[in-house]
C-alpha beads as a LAMMPS data file, in Angstrom:
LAMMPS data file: protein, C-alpha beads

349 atoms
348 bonds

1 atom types
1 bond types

-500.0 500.0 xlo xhi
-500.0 500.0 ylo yhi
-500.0 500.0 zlo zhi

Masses

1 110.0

Atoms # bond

1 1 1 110.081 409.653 -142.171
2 1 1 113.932 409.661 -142.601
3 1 1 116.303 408.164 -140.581
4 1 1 119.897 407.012 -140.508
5 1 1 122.715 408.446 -142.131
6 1 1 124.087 409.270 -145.725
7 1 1 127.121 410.890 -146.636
8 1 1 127.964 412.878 -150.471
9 1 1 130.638 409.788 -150.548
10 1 1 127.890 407.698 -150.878
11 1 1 125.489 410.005 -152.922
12 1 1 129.336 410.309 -155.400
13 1 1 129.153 406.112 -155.351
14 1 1 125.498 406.903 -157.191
15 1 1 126.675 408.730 -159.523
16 1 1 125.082 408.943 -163.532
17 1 1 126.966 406.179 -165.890
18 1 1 127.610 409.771 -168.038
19 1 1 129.803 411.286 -165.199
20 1 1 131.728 407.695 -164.484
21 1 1 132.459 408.184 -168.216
22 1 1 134.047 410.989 -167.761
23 1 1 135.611 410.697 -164.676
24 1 1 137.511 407.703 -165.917
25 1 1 138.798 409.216 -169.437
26 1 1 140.043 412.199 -167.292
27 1 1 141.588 409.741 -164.891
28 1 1 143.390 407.517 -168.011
29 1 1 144.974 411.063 -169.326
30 1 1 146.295 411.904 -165.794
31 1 1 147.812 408.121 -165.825
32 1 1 149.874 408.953 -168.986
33 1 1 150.507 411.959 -167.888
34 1 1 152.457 411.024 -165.155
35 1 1 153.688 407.875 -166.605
36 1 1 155.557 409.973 -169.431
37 1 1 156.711 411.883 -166.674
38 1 1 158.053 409.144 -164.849
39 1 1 159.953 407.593 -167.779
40 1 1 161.605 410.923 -168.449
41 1 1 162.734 411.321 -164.551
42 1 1 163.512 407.440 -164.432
43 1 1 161.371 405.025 -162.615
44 1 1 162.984 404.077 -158.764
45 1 1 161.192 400.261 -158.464
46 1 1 162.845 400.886 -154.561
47 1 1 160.688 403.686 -154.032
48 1 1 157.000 401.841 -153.619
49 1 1 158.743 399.115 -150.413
50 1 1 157.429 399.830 -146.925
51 1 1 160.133 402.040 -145.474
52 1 1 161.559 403.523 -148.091
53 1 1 162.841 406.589 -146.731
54 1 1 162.691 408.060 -150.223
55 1 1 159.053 407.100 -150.876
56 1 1 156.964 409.908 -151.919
57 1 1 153.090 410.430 -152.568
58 1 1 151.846 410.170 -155.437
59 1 1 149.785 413.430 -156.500
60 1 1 146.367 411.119 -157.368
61 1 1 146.611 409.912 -153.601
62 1 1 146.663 413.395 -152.359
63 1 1 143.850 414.115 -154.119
64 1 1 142.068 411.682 -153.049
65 1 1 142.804 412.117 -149.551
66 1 1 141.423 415.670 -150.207
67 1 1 138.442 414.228 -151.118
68 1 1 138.071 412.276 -148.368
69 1 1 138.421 414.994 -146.143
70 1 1 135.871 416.987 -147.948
71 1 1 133.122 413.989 -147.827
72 1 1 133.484 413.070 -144.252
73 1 1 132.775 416.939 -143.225
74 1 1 129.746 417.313 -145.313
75 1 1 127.671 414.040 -144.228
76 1 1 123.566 414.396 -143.231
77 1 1 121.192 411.753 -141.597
78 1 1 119.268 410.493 -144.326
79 1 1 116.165 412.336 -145.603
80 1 1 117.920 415.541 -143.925
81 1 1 119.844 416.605 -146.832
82 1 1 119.804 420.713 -147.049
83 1 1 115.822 421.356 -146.684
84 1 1 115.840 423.235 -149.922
85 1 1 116.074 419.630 -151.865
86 1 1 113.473 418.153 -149.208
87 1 1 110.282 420.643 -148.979
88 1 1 108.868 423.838 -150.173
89 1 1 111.810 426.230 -149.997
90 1 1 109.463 428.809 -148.352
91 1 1 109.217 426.430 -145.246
92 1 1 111.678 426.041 -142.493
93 1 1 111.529 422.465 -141.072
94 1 1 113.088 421.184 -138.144
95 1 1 115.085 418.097 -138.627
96 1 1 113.927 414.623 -137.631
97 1 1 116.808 414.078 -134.824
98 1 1 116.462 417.321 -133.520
99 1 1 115.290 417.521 -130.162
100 1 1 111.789 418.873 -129.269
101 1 1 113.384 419.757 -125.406
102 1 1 116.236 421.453 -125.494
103 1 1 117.956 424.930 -124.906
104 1 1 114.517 426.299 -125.779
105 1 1 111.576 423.901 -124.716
106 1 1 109.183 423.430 -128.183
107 1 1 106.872 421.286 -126.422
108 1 1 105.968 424.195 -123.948
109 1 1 105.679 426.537 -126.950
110 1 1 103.782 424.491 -129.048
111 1 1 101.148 423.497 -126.119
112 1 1 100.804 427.179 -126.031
113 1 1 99.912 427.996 -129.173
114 1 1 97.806 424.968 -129.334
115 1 1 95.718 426.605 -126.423
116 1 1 95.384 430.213 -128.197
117 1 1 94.137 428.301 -131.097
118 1 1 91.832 425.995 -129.389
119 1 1 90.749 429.588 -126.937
120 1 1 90.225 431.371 -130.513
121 1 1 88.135 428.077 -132.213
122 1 1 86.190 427.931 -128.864
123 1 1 85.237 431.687 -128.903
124 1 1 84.005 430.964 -132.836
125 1 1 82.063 428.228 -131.159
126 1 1 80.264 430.902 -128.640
127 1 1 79.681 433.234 -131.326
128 1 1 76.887 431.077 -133.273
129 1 1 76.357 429.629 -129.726
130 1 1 74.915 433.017 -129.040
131 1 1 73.273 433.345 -132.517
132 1 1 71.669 430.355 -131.547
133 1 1 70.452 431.448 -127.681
134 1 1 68.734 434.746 -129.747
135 1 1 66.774 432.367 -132.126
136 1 1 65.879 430.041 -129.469
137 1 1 65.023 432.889 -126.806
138 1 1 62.264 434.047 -130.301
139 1 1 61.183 430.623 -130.571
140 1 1 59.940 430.284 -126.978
141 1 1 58.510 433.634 -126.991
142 1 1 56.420 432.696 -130.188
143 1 1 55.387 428.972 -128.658
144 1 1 54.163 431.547 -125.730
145 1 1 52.236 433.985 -128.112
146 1 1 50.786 431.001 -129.797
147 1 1 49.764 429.133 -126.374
148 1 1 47.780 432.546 -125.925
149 1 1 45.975 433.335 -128.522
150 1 1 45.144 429.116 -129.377
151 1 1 43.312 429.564 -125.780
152 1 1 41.883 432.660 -126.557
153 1 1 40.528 430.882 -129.886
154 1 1 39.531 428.100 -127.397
155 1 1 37.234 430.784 -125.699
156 1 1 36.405 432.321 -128.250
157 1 1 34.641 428.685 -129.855
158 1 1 32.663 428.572 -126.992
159 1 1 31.441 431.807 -126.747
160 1 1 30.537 431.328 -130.284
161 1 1 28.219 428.460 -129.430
162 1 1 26.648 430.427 -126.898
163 1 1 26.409 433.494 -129.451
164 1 1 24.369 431.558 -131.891
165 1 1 22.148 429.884 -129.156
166 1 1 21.331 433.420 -127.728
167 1 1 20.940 435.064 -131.645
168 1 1 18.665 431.732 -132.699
169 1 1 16.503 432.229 -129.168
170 1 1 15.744 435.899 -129.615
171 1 1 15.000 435.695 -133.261
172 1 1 12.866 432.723 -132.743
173 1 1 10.610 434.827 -130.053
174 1 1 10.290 437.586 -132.657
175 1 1 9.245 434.875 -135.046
176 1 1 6.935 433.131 -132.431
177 1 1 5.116 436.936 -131.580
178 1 1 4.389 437.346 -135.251
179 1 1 3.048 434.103 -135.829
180 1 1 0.973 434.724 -132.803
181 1 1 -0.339 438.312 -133.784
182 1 1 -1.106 436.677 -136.801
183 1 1 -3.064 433.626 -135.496
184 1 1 -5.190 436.426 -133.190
185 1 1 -5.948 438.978 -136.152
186 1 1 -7.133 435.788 -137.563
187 1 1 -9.917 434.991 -134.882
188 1 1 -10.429 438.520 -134.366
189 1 1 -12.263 437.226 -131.411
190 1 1 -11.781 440.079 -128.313
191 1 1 -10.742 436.280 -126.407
192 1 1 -7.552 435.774 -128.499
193 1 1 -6.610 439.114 -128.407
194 1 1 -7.011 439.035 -124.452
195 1 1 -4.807 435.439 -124.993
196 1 1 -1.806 437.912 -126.740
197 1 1 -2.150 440.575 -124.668
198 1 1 -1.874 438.426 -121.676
199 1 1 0.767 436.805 -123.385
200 1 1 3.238 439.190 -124.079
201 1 1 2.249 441.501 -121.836
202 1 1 1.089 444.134 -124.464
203 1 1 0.527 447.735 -122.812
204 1 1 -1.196 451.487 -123.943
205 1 1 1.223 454.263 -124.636
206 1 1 0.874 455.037 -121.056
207 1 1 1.699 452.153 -119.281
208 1 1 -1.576 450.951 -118.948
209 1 1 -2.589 447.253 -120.076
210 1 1 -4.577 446.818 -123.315
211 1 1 -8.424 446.259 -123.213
212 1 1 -9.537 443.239 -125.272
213 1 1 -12.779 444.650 -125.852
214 1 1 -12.194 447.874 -127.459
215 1 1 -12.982 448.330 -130.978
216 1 1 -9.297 449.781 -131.774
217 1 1 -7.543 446.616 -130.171
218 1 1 -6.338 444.886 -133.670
219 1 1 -4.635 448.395 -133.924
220 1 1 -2.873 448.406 -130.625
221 1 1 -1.791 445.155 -130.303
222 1 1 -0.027 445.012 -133.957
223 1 1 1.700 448.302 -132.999
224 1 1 2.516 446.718 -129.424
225 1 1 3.662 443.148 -130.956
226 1 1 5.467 444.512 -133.962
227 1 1 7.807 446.777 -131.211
228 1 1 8.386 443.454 -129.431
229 1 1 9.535 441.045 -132.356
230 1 1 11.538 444.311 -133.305
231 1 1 13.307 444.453 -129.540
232 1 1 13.421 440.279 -129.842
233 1 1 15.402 440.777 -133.327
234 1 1 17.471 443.658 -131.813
235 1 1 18.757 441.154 -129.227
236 1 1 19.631 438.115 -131.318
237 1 1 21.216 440.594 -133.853
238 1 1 23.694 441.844 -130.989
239 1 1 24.198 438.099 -130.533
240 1 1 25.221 437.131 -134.278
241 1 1 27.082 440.307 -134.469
242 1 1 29.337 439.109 -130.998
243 1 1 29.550 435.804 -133.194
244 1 1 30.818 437.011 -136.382
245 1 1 33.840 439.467 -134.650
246 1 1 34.896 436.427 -132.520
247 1 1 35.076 434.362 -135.653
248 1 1 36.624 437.368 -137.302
249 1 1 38.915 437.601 -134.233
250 1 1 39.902 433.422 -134.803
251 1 1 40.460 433.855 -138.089
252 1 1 43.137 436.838 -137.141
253 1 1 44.731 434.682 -134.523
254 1 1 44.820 431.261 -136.460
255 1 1 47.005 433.619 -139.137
256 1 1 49.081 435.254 -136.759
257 1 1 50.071 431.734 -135.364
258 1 1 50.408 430.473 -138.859
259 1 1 53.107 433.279 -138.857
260 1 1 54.588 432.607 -135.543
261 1 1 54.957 428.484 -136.290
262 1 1 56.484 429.998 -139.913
263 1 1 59.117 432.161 -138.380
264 1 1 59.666 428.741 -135.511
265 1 1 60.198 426.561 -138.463
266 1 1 62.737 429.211 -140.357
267 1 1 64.500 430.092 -136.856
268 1 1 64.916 425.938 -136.310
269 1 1 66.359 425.340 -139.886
270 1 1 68.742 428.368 -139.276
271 1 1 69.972 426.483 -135.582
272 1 1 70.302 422.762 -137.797
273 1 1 72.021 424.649 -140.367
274 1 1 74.822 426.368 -137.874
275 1 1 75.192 423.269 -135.662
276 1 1 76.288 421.773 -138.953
277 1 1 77.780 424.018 -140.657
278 1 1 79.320 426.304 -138.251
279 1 1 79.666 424.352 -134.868
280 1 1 80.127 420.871 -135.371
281 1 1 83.278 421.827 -137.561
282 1 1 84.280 423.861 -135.170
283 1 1 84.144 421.150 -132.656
284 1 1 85.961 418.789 -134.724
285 1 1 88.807 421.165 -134.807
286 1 1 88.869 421.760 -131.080
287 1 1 89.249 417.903 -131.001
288 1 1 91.752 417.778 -133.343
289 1 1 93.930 420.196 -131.581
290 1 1 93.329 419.190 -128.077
291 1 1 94.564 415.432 -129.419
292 1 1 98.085 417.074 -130.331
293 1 1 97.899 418.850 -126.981
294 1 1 97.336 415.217 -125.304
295 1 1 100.433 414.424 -127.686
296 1 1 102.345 417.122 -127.095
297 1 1 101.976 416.566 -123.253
298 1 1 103.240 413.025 -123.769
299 1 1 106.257 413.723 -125.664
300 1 1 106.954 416.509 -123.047
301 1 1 107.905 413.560 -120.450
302 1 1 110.510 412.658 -122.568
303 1 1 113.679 413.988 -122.297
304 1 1 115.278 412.294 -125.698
305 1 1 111.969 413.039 -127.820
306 1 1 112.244 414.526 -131.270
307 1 1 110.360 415.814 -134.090
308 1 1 110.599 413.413 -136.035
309 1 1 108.582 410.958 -133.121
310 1 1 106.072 413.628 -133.637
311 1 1 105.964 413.759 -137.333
312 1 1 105.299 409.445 -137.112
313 1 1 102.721 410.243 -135.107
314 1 1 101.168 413.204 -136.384
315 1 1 100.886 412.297 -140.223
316 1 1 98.983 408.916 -140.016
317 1 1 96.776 410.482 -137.011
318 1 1 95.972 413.653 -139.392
319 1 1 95.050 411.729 -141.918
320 1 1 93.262 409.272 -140.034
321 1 1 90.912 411.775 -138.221
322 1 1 90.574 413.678 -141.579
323 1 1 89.036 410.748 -143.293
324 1 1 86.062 410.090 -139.929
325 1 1 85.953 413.891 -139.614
326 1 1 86.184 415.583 -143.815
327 1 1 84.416 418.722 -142.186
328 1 1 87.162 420.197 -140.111
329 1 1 87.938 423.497 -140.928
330 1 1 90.680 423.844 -143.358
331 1 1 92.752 426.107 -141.124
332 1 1 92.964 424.359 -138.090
333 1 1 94.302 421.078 -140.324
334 1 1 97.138 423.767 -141.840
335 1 1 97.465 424.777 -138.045
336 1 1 98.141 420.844 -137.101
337 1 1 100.796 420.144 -139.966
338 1 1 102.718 423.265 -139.784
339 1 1 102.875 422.806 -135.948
340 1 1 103.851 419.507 -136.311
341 1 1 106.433 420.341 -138.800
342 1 1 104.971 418.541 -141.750
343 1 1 105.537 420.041 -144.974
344 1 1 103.087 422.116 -146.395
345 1 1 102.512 423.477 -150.337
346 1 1 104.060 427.289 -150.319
347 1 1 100.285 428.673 -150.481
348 1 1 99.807 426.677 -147.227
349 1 1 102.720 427.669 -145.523

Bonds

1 1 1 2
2 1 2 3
3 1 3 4
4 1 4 5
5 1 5 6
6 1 6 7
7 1 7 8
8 1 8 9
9 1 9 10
10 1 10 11
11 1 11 12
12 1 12 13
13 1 13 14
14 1 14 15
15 1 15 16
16 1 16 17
17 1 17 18
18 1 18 19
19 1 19 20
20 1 20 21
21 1 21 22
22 1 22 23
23 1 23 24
24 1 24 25
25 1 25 26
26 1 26 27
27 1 27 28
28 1 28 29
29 1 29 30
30 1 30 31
31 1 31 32
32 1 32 33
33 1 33 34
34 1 34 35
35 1 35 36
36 1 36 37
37 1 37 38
38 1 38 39
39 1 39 40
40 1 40 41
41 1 41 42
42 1 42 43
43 1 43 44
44 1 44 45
45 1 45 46
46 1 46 47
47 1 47 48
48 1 48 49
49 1 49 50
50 1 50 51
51 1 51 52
52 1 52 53
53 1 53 54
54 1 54 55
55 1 55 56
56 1 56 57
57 1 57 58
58 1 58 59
59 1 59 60
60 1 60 61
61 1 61 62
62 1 62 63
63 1 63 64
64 1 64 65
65 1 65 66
66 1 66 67
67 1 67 68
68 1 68 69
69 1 69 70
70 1 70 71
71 1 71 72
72 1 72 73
73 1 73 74
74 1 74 75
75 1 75 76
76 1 76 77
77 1 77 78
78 1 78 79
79 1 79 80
80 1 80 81
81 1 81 82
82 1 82 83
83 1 83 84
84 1 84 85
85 1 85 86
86 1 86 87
87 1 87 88
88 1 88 89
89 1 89 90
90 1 90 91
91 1 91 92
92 1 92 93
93 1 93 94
94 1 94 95
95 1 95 96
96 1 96 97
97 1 97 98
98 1 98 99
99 1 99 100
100 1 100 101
101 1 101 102
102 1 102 103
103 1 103 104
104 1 104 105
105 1 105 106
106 1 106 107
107 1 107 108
108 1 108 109
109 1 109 110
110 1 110 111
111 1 111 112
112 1 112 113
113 1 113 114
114 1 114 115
115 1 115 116
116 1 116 117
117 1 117 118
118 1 118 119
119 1 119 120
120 1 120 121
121 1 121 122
122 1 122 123
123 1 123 124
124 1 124 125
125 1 125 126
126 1 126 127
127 1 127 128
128 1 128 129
129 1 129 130
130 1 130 131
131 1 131 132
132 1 132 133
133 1 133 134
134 1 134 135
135 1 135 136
136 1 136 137
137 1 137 138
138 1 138 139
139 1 139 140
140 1 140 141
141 1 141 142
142 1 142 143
143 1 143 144
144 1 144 145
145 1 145 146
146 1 146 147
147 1 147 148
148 1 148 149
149 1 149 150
150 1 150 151
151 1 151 152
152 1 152 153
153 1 153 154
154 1 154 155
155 1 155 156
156 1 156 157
157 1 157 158
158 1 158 159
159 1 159 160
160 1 160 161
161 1 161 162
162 1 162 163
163 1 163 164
164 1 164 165
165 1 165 166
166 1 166 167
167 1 167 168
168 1 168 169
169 1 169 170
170 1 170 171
171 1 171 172
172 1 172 173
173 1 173 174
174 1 174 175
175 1 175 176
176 1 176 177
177 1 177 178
178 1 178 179
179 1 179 180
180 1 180 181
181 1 181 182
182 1 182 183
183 1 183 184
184 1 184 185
185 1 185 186
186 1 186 187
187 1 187 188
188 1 188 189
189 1 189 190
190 1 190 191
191 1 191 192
192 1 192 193
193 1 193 194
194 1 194 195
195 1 195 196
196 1 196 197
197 1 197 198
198 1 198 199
199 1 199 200
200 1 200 201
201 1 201 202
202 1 202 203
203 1 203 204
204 1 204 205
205 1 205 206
206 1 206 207
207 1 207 208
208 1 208 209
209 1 209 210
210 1 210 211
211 1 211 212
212 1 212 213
213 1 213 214
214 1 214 215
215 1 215 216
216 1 216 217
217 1 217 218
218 1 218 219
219 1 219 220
220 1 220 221
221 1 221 222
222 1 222 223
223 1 223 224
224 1 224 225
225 1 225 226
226 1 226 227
227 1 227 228
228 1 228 229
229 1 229 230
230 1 230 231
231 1 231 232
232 1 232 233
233 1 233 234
234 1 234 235
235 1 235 236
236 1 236 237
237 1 237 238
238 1 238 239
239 1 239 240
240 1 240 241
241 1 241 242
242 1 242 243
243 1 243 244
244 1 244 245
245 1 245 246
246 1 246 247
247 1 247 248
248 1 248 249
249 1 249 250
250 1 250 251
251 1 251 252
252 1 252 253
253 1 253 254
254 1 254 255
255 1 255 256
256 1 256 257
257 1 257 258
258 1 258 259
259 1 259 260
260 1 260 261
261 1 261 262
262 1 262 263
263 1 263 264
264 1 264 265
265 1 265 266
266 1 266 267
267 1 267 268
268 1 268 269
269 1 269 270
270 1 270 271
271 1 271 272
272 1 272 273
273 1 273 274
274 1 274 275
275 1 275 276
276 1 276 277
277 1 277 278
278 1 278 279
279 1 279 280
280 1 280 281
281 1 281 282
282 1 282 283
283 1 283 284
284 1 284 285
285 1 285 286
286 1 286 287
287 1 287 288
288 1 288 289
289 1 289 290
290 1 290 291
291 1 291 292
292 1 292 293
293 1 293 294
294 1 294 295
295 1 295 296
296 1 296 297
297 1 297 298
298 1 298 299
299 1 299 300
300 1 300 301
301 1 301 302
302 1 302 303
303 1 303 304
304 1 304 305
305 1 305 306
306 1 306 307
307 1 307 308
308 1 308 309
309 1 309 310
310 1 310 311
311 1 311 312
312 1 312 313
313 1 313 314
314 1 314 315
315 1 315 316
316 1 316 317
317 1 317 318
318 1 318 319
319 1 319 320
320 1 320 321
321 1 321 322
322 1 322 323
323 1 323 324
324 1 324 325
325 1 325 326
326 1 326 327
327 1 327 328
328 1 328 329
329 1 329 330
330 1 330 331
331 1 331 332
332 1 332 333
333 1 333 334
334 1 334 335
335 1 335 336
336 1 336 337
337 1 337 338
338 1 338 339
339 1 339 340
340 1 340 341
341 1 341 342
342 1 342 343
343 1 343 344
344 1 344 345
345 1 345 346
346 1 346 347
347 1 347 348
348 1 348 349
């Protein structure tokens, strides 16, 4: 930062060797100049004493004194030489010894605009906050739809188990009446048939129970045991069929979950990727600008306080927080230097 003062004399004492050149050759053909001017009005050696009333000034002195005059009007604090020679000429920068509290209070303004632009980085912050509340808000209702139908899968095992048990009783029974028709048309005795009929309860067309002893009883009881391994079959059928639409039914249900833990995993890669892309920038900036607001409020309790205080401040600090922070958002860091006054390229400014 720039401090101090310099004044065009001492930028003239810098001058090139080329224009001290020149300066002096035009300054030796003055000198003979006058000097042939002298000898022709006649030289008064009187006339250069203290208190010579007829002393006059030489025309190089008033010059000079010209020059003087000139130089001591036109002096700047160093580093504040016209602000076309010092920055972009597109930016208007205060000057270091300018006062931040003056007629017009800049701290008051600047902590203003600081809040509108931490208000307008916090309402960025809400939007994706919001984003985020929808995903979240599916999530849960998936984990919900998944709870449900991983119970009803649950219930759906068991019943299973109880399916097959059922289907494997009935269509052993079927099995067990045809071996046993088969064992008693083996005998043929009227005793074994009188064992099957009293068995399985074989009956007549009307009701009435079978007669063992009847010469048409092989005929009876295969029509009679055949209907009942039929009925048996029937009922462990209805069982296998309940078996195979609840595993049908689990097989739906373990895809639609598959779909619903899909779309969680998607939905939670979109909320990592905006916390870190979108928010935690965002946050950074927030920080950033609520530091100068901290600063800002500082330098408003002093009365003497200029910019260029907060330009040694805000520079180092800027680039400080930059380097443990590279994923601020571009705009709030041009926000920071152009409200700190620090020059800024003309496509920044």
């Amino acid at each position: 930062m720039f401090f101090g003062r310099i004044s065009v004399r001492a930028w003239f004492m810098h001058r090139s060797p080329g224009e001290d050149r020149r300066n002096t050759m035009s300054d030796m053909q003055e000198f003979s100049a006058q000097s042939a001017e002298t000898r022709n009005q006649g030289f008064d050696p009187m006339a250069a004493l203290p208190g010579y009333e007829g002393a006059a000034v030489e025309p190089a002195t008033r010059n000079l004194s010209s020059i003087d005059e000139t130089v001591d009007g036109q002096s700047y604090f160093l580093g504040e030489i016209p602000q076309a020679q010092l920055v972009d000429p597109c930016a208007f920068l205060p000057l270091n010894s300018d006062r931040l509290i003056g007629s017009v209070n800049t701290v008051e303004k600047l902590m203003f605009e600081v809040g509108l632009l931490v208000e307008e980085e916090v309402n960025q912050i809400q939007k994706h906050q919001r984003r985020i509340a929808f995903w979240e808000d599916r999530i849960e209702k998936n984990k919900v739809q998944v709870k449900k139908n991983e119970l009803r899968i649950k219930q759906n095992n068991t019943d299973i188990i109880y399916d097959k048990k059922n289907r494997d009783y009935w269509l052993s029974r079927a099995e067990e009446v045809d071996l046993d028709y088969s064992h008693a048309e083996s005998s043929g005795r009227h005793q074994d048939w009188a064992w099957l009929i009293k068995k399985y309860g074989l009956k007549n067309a009307d009701g009435s129970e079978i007669d063992a002893k009847i010469h048409c009883v092989e005929e009876l009881c295969n029509g009679e045991a055949k209907n009942l391994a039929a009925e048996y079959r029937s009922s462990g059928n209805k069982y296998d069929i309940m078996k195979k639409a609840r595993e049908t039914e689990n097989r739906r249900l373990i895809g639609e979950n598959a779909k619903y833990l899909n779309s969680n995993d998607q939905l939670q890669s979109y909320i990592s990727t905006t916390y870190v892309g979108d928010i935690e920038p965002l946050q950074d900036g927030v920080l950033l600008l609520k530091e100068l607001g901290v600063k800002l409020k500082a330098l408003g309790q002093e009365e003497k306080a200029t910019f260029g205080e907060m330009r040694t401040w805000s520079e180092p600090f800027l680039n400080d927080f930059i380097k443990a922070n590279s994923r601020v958002p571009q705009s709030v860091v041009t926000h920071f230097r152009r409200l700190t006054s620090i020059p800024l390229p003309p496509e920044h400014c």
